[in-house]
C-alpha positions in Angstrom: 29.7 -41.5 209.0 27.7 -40.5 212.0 29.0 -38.3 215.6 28.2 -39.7 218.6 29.9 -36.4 220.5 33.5 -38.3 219.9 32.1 -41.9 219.1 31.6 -42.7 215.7 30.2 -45.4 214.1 31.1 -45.8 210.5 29.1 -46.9 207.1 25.7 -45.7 208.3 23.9 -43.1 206.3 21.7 -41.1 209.2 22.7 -39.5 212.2 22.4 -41.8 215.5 20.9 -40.2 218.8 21.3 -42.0 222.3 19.7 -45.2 222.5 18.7 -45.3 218.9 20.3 -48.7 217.5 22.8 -48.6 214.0 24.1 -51.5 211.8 27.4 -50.6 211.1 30.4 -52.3 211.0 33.0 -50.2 213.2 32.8 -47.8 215.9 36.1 -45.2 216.5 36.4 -43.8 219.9 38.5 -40.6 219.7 38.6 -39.3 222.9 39.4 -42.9 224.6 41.6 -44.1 221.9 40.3 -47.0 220.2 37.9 -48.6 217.7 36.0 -51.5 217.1 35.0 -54.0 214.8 30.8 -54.7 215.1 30.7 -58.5 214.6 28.7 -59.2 211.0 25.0 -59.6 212.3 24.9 -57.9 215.7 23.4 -54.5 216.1 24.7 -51.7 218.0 22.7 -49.3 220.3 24.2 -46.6 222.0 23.2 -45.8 225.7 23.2 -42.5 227.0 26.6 -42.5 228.1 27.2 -42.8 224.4 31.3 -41.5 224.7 31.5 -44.4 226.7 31.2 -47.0 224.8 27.8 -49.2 223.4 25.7 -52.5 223.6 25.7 -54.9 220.9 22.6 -57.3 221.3 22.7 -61.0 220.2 20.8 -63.0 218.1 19.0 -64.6 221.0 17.7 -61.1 221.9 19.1 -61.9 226.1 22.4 -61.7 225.9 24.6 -59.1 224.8 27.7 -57.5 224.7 28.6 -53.9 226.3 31.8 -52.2 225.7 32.5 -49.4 227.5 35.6 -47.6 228.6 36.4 -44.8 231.3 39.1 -42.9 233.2 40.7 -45.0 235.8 38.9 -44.5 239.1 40.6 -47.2 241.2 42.8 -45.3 243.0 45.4 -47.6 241.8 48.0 -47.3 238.8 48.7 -51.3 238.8 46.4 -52.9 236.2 45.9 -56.0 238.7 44.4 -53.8 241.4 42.8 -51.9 239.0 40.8 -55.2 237.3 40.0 -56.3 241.1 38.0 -52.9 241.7 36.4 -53.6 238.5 35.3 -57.2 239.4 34.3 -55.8 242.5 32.0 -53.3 241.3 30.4 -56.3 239.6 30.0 -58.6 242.9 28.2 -55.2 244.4 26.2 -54.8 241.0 25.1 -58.2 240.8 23.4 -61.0 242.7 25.6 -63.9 243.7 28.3 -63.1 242.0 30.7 -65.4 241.8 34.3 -65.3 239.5 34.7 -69.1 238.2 38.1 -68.0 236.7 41.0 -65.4 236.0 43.6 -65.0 233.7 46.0 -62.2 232.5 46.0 -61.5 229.0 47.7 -59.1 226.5 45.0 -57.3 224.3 46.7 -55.2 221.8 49.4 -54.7 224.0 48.0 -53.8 226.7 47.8 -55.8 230.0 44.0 -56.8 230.5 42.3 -59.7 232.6 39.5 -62.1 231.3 37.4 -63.4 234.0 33.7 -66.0 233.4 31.8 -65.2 236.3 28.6 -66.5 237.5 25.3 -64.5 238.9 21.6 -64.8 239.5 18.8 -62.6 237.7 15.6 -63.1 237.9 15.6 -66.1 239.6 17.7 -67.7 236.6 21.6 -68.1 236.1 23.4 -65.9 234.2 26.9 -66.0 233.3 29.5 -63.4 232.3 32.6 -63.3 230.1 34.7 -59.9 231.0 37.4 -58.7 229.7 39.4 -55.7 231.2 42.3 -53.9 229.4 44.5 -50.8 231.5 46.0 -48.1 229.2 48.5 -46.0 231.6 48.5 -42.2 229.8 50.0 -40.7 232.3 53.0 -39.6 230.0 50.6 -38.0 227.6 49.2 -35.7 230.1 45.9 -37.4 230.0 44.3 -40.0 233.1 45.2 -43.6 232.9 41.9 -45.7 231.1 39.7 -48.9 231.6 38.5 -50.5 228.6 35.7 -53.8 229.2 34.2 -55.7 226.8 31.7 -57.6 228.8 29.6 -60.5 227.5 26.7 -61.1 229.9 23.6 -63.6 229.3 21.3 -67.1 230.2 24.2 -69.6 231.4 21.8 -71.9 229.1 23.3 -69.8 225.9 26.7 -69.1 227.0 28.0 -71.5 224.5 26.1 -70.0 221.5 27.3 -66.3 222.9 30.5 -66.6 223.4 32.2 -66.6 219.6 30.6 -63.3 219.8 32.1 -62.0 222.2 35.6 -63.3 221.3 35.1 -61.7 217.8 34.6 -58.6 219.7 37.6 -58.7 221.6 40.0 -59.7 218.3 38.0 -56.2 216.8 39.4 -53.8 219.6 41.9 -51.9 218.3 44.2 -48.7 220.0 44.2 -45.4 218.2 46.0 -42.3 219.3 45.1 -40.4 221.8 44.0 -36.8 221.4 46.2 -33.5 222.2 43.5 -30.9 223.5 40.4 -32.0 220.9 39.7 -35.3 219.3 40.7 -35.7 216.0 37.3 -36.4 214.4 35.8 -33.0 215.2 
C-alpha cells in the first residue's frame, strides 16, 4: 500500500511521489470519500495536486482520463448549477468549446451530469467525455464536493477511448467521510 498524503493507491510495493506513475488496481480517497477502480491496463500518475485526484493514460499514449475531485466552489448548493460552472470552467479552459450533449445521471447515488463536448488543440479536434457527480456534506460539518472523471483525447480515437472511460466511471465508489483526520493515517 502506498500514501499519497490521504490518496492511496493499493497493491503496489514502493512508495509513489507526485508525478511518478503506479500500476495498481484501486486508488481510496480518504479525505474526499471515495475510491476507484484503475481499469486493467491503464497506468496511473499522480499530479501534484495528488489529494485531488490522478491521470490515467491510455493505450494510445493521447488520450487519457483525469479524475479529480474538490470542495464545491460554485457558489451554488444545486448540483445543476453546480455542473454548469464546471462546464464553464471548461469553455474558458479550452479552445472552441462546444457541449454536443447533456444528461443527468445517478452515479452511486449521487446526482451527476455526463456531458461529450467538443474543442480544438493544436490545430486538431479533440473531444471530451465528462462526467460530474455533487456530494452535499453539509450535515456532516464538512463543504459540499465535486467529483469529475473526465475523458479527453483525438476525436479520431474517441471510439477506442471511451470503454475506458465508462469502466472508470462503473469503478467510482463512495466511502465515508472523515470526522477530524482521515482514516488511513
Amino acid at each position: 500500500m502506498l500514501a499519497l498524503c490521504c490518496g492511496w493507491f493499493i497493491s503496489s510495493s514502493k512508495a509513489l511521489e507526485a508525478g511518478q506513475r503506479a500500476n495498481a488496481n484501486r486508488y481510496v480517497n480518504c479525505d474526499f470519500g471515495y475510491s476507484m477502480e484503475i481499469p486493467s491496463g491503464l497506468t496511473a500518475k499522480t499530479p501534484e495536486y495528488y489529494n485531488h485526484g490522478f491521470v490515467l493514460h491510455l493505450p494510445d499514449r493521447e488520450s487519457s482520463i483525469e479524475i479529480y475531485n474538490a470542495y464545491n466552489m460554485s457558489e451554488s448548493r444545486k448540483p445543476e448549477a453546480v455542473f454548469d460552472y464546471v462546464l464553464n470552467l471548461r469553455k474558458d479552459q479550452r479552445k472552441n468549446w462546444r457541449v454536443i450533449n447533456k444528461r443527468s445521471i445517478q452515479v452511486d447515488g449521487l446526482d451527476s451530469a455526463q456531458a461529450t463536448a467538443r474543442y480544438e488543440r493544436d490545430g486538431a479536434q479533440w473531444k471530451s467525455e465528462i462526467l460530474i457527480a455533487y456530494r452535499a456534506t453539509q450535515a456532516d460539518g464538512l463543504g459540499d464536493i465535486v467529483y469529475l472523471i473526465e475523458l479527453t483525447g483525438p476525436a479520431a480515437r474517441y471510439d477506442e477511448a471511451i470503454p475506458y472511460f465508462n469502466e472508470t466511471v462503473k469503478g467510482f465508489q463512495l466511502t465515508k467521510l472523515p470526522r477530524g483526520k482521515c482514516s488511513n493515517e
